[in-house]
MARBA-640550 format. One record per residue (C-alpha): residue number from 1; residue in three letters; x, y, z. Coordinates in steps of 0.001 Angstrom, whole numbers, plus 500000, padded with zeros to 6 digits. Layout:
REM MARBA-640550
R   nr  rest       X       Y       Z
R  NUM   ALA       X       Y       Z
...
REM end
This chain:
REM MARBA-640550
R   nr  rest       X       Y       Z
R    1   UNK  016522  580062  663912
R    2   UNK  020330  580875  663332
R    3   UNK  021942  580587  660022
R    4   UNK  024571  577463  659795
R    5   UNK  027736  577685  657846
R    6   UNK  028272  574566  655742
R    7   UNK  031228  571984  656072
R    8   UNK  031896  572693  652684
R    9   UNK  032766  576625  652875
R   10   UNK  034321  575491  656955
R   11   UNK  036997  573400  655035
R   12   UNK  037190  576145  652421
R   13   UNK  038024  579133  655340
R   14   UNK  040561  576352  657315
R   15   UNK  042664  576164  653568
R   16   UNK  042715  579352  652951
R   17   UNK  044204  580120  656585
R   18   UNK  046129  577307  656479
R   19   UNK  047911  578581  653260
R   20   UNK  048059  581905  654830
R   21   UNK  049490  580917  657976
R   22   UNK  051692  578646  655962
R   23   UNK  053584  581703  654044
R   24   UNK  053577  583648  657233
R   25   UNK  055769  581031  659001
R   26   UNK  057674  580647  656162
R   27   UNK  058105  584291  655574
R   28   UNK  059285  584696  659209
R   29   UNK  061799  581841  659300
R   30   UNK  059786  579223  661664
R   31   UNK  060806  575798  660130
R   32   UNK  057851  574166  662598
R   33   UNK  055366  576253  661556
R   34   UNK  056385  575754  658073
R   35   UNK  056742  572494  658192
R   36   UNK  053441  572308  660477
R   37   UNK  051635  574266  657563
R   38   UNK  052160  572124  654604
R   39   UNK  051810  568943  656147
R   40   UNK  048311  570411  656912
R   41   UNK  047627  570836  653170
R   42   UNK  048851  568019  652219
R   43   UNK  046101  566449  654487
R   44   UNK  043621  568825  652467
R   45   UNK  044531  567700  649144
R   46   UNK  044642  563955  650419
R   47   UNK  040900  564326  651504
R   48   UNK  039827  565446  648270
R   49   UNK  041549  563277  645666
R   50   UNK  039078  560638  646212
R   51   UNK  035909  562881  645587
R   52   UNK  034134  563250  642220
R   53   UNK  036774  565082  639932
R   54   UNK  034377  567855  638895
R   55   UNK  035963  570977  637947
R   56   UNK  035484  572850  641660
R   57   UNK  037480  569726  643410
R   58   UNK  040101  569864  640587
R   59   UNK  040925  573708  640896
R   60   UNK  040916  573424  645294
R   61   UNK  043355  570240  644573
R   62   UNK  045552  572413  642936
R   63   UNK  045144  575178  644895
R   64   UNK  046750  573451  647750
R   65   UNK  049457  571770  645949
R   66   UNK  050540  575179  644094
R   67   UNK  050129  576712  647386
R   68   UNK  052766  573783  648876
R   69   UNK  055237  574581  646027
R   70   UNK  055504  578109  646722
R   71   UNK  055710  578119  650463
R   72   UNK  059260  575815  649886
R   73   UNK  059921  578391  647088
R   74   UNK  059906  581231  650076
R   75   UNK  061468  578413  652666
R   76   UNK  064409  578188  650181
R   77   UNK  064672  581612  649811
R   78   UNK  065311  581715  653456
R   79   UNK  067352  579052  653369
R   80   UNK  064932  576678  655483
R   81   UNK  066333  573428  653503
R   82   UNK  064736  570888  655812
R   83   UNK  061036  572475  655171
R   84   UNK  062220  572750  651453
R   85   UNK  062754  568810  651966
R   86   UNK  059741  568131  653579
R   87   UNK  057825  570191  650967
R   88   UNK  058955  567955  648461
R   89   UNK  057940  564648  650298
R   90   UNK  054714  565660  650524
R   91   UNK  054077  566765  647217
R   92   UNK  056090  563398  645773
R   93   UNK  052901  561888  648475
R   94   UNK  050348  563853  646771
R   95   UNK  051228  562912  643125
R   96   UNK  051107  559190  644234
R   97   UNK  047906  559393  645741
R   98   UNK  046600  560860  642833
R   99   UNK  047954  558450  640704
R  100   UNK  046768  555634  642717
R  101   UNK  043008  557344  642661
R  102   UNK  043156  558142  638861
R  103   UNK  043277  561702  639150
R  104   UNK  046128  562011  635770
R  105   UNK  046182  565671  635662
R  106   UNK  046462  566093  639313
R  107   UNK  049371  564034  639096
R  108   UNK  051312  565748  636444
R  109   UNK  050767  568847  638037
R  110   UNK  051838  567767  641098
R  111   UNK  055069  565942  639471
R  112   UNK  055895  568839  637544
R  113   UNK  055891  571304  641124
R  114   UNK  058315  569068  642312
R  115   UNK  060178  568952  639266
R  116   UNK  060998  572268  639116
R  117   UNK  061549  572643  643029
R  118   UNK  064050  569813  642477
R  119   UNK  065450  572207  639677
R  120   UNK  064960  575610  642135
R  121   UNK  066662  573946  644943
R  122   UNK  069518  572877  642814
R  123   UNK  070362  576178  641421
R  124   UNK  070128  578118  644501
R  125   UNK  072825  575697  646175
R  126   UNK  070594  573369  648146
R  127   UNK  071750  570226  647922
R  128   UNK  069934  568398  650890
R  129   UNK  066644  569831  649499
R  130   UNK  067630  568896  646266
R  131   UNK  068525  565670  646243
R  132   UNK  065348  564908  648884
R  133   UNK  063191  566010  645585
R  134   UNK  065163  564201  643343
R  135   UNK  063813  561259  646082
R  136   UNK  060348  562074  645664
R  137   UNK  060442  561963  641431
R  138   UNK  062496  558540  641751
R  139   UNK  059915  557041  643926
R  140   UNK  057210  558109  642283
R  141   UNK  058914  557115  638832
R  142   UNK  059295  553513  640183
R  143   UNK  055670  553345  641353
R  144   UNK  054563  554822  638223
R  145   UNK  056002  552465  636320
R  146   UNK  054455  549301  638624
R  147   UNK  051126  550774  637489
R  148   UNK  051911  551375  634401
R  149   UNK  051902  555210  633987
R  150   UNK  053855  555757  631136
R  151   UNK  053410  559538  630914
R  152   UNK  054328  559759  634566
R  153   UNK  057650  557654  634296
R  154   UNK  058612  559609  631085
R  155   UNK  057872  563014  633275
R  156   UNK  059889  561765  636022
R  157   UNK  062848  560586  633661
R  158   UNK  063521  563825  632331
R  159   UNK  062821  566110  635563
R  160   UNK  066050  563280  637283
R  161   UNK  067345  563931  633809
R  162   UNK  068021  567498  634681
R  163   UNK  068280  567329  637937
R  164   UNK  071695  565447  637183
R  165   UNK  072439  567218  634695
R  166   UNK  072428  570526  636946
R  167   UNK  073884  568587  639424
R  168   UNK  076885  567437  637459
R  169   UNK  077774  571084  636586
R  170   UNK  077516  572548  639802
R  171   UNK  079600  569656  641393
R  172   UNK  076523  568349  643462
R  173   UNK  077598  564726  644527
R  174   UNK  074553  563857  646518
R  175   UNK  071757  565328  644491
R  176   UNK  073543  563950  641028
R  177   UNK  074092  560278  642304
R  178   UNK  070484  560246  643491
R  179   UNK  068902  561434  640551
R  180   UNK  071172  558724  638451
R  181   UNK  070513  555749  640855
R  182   UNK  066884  556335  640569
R  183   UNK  066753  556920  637145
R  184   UNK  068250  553473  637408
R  185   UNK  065755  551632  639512
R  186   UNK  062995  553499  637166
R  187   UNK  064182  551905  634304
R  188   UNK  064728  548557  635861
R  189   UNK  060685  548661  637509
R  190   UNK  059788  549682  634245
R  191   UNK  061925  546151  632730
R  192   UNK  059805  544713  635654
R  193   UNK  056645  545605  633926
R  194   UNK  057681  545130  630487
R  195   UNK  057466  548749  629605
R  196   UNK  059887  548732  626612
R  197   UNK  059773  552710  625742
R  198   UNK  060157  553866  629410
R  199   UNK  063196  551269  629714
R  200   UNK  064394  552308  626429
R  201   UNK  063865  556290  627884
R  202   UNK  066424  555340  631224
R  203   UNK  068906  553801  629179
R  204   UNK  069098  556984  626564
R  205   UNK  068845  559140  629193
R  206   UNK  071748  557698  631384
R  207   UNK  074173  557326  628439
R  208   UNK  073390  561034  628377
R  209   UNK  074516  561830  631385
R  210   UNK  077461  559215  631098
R  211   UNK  078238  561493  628235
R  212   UNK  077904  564850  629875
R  213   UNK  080122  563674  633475
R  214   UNK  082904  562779  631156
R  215   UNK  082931  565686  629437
R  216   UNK  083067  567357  632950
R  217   UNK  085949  564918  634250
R  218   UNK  083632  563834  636188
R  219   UNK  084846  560134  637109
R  220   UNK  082643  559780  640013
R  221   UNK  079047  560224  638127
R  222   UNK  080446  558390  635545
R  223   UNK  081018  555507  637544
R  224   UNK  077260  555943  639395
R  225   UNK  076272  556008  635584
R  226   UNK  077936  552829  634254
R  227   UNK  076963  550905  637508
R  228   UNK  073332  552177  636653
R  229   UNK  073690  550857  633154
R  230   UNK  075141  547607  634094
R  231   UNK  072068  547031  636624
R  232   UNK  069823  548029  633793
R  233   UNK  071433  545937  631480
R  234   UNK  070812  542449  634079
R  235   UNK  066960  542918  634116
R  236   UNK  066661  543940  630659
R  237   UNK  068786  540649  629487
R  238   UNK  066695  538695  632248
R  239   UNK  063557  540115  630617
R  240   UNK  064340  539027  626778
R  241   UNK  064606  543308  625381
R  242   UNK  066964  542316  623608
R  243   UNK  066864  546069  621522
R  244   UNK  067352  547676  624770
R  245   UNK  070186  545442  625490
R  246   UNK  071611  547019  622207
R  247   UNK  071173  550197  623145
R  248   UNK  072824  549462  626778
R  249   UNK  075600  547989  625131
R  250   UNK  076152  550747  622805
R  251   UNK  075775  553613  625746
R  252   UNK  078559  551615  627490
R  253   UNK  080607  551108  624736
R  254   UNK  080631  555180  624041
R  255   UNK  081211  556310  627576
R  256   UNK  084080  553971  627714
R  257   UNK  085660  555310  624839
R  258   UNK  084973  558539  625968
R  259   UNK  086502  558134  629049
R  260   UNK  089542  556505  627860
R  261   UNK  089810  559549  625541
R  262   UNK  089291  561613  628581
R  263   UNK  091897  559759  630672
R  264   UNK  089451  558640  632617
R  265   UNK  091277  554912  633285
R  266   UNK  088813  553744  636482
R  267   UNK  085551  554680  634130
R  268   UNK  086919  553360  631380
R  269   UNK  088059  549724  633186
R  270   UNK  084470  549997  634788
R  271   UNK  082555  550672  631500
R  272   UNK  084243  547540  630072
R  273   UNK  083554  545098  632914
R  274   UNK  080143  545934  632698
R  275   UNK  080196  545463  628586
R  276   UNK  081488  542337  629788
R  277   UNK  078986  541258  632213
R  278   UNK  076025  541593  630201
R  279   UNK  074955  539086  627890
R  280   UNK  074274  540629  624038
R  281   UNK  074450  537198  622275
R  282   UNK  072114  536884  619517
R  283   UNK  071154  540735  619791
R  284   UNK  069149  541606  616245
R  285   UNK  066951  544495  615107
R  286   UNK  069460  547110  615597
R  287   UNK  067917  549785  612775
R  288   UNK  064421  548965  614988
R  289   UNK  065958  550096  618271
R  290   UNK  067618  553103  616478
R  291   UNK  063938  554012  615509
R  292   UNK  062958  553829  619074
R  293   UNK  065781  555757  620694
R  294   UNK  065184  558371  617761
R  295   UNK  061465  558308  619055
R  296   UNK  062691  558971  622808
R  297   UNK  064938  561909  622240
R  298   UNK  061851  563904  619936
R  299   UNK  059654  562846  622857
R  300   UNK  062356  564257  625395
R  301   UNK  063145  567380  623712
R  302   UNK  059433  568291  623366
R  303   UNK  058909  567953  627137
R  304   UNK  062041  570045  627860
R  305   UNK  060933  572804  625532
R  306   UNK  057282  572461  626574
R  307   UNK  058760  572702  630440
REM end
């Protein structure tokens, strides 16, 4: 009678050569076998998110998706962009999944990998893998938000947060606008759900950034900003915040005199249209929504420093 390997241990051996085979191709410069590789993880770590989180599933799960983020570390390295890209989809599919399934910590960890790959690819001068990251975090900020993740959304505010920023300084059109329009759309899904602190979070965030593209002459992000803001502003008014509608108000009304003290005329015309096309009649409880923005920026700053 001959000794059996179990399914268990046969899916253990195919990961491990999987990852193995994954950082060969990689190594080597084969964007297919790369690419090939990770997708073939990802189909790993979908097949076990839905198991009983016991601490052996939770340590293979992240196994595979650490495993993902530093195969596109060594793609980007050799300048394989499009299997840095792909990388980054399939993570962003990963932390969704998890989400979806419950799996919280799976989640963040997956969130954060792509995170910091969005931040990776930015610095080393990637801009196509870049902005595909800063993709994944908006999509998976949005669909946080329509199942009410706060933690999530908040994670994937300040990762586009810094992707921008980044992006802004290093002249990054593509990877910048992204990161702004999505962290955009986040805050209006969030409206959508009646999630006041991670609306409250985009709107900070983006007057932020309004802020920092100004200071960088920047007219173009400031622009992507204030339209952003303006969008924000709609649902928010539609949705009765009206101490986010403050705080949108007041974010346009400092970029625009920013701007005009920059000699930025188009951002400045632009901010005031918008301050003009949002309704703040009847606005109260300003020293309220001072509290709450005061509350976003501690929360913000201890996730940066904790990142």
């Amino acid at each position: 009678m001959g000794y059996g390997i179990s399914s268990v241990n046969v899916n253990d051996l195919d990961e491990v050569r999987t990852i193995e085979e994954g950082f060969k191709k990689a190594y080597s410069g084969d964007l297919k076998g790369t690419v090939e590789a990770v997708d073939k993880l990802k189909g790993f770590a979908l097949q076990l998110i839905p198991l009983e989180a016991d601490a052996e599933n939770e340590l293979d799960i992240k196994a595979l998706i650490i495993s993902i983020g530093d195969i596109a570390r060594v793609s980007a390295e050799m300048k394989m962009e499009q299997a840095c890209s792909v990388s980054g989809r399939i993570l962003g599919d990963i932390a969704l999944e998890a989400a979806g399934q419950k799996r919280v910590q799976i989640a963040i960890k997956t969130l954060s990998i792509v995170g910091s790959l969005a931040l990776e690819f930015t610095g080393k001068g990637l801009e196509m893998a870049a902005r595909s990251a800063a993709e994944s975090l908006g999509i998976c900020g949005k669909s946080f938000s329509r199942i009410k993740m706060e933690t999530l959304v908040s994670l994937s505010e300040v990762y586009l947060m810094q992707v921008s920023m980044l992006s802004i300084e290093k002249g990054f059109y593509k990877a910048g606008i992204t990161a702004i329009d999505y962290l955009g759309e986040i805050g209006i899904a969030s409206a959508e759900q009646a999630i006041e602190t991670c609306t409250l979070e985009a709107a900070v965030t983006l007057e932020d950034l309004g802020n920092a593209a100004v200071r960088e002459n920047s007219e173009s992000y400031v622009k992507a900003v204030i339209e952003a803001l303006e969008n924000l502003g709609t649902e928010v008014s539609r949705h009765g915040m009206k101490n986010i509608l403050v705080q949108i108000a007041w974010s346009l009304e400092t970029i625009r005199v920013l701007s005009l003290e920059q000699g930025l005329k188009g951002a400045c015309f632009a901010a005031k249209a918008a301050l003009e096309s949002i309704n703040t009649a009847g606005m109260l409880d300003t020293e309220q929504n001072l509290e709450k923005i005061r509350e976003i920026k501690e929360f913000r700053s201890f996730i940066l420093k904790k990142g």
